[in-house]
Phi, psi and omega in degrees: 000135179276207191246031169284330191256321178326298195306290174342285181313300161316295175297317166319303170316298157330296198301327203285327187293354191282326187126304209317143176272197185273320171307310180301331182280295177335317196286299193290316172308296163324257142007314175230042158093001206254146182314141178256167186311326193268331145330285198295321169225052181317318138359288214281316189249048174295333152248065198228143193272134165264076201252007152102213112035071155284173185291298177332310180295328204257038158251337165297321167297295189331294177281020166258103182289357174294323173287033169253349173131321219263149183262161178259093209250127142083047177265345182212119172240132222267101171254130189265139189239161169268146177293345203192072171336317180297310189264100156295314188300344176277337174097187212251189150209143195261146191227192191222124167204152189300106191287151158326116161340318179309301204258049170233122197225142181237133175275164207296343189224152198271138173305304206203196177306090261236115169285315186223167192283173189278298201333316169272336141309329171296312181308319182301322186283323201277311160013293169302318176319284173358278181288344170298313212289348177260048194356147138061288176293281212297328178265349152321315189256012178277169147307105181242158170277092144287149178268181219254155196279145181280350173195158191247174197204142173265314153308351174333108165102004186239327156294102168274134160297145153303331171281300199232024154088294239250153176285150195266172176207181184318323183231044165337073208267025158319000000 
């Protein structure tokens, strides 16, 4: 990884212990230009859209535990399903599903370079515990860093599309 995209990783982390939500980090990531992976290595990602940021990506970085330096075995095991229980002859499709804690094995001495420390990936993890455990309703109404909006538009919110009803706003794709 170079050492362009490690400073991405460092920052996503930093934002998040920062308050930043996961949208917000997209949000912002986004806003200020810098490439999401599949932009940034297309080689790497040929199937994947360069639509910039999702929540998604950077909830994956969140939880990849390889930026601690350590390589990680067996985070995904590959279960073959029948395309059709009734019908065997229709065959199988392999799917990825997420292993048992039990069976995730981390090695004992680090593979390669540590983008963040375990202390701040550990922190980051319990962080996330957190904000699950007062469920829904409780981290909606705490206080948070949101980013901040890129223009203020003085009709905002007064003006209805035409197509759908609804009040536009900046980015209003009517």
């Amino acid at each position: 990884m170079g050492d362009f995209a490690a400073a991405v990783v460092q920052r996503i982390f930093e934002m998040y212990l920062a308050g930043w939500g996961r949208k917000a980090i997209a949000e912002q990531l986004n806003r200020d230009g810098v490439p999401c992976p599949s932009a940034h290595a297309p080689h790497q990602n040929r199937h994947r859209k360069m639509d910039g940021w999702q929540h998604s990506t950077i909830v994956a970085i969140l939880e990849n535990p390889r930026y601690t330096g350590y390589a990680i075995y067996g985070r995904w095991q590959k279960v073959e399903e029948l395309l059709d229980p009734d019908d065997v002859a229709a065959g199988y499709i392999a799917r990825f599903r997420r292993s048992p804690q039990a069976k995730i094995v981390r090695s004992r001495e680090p593979a390669h370079p540590a983008l963040v420390s375990v202390e701040m990936f550990t922190a980051v993890q319990f962080e996330k515990r957190k904000r699950r455990s007062g469920g829904v309703a409780e981290w909606s109404s705490r206080s948070r860093r949101r980013a901040p909006k890129e223009r203020s538009y003085e009709l905002r919110g007064r003006i209805k599309c035409g197509i759908c009803d609804r009040k536009m706003g900046g980015g209003c794709a009517a």
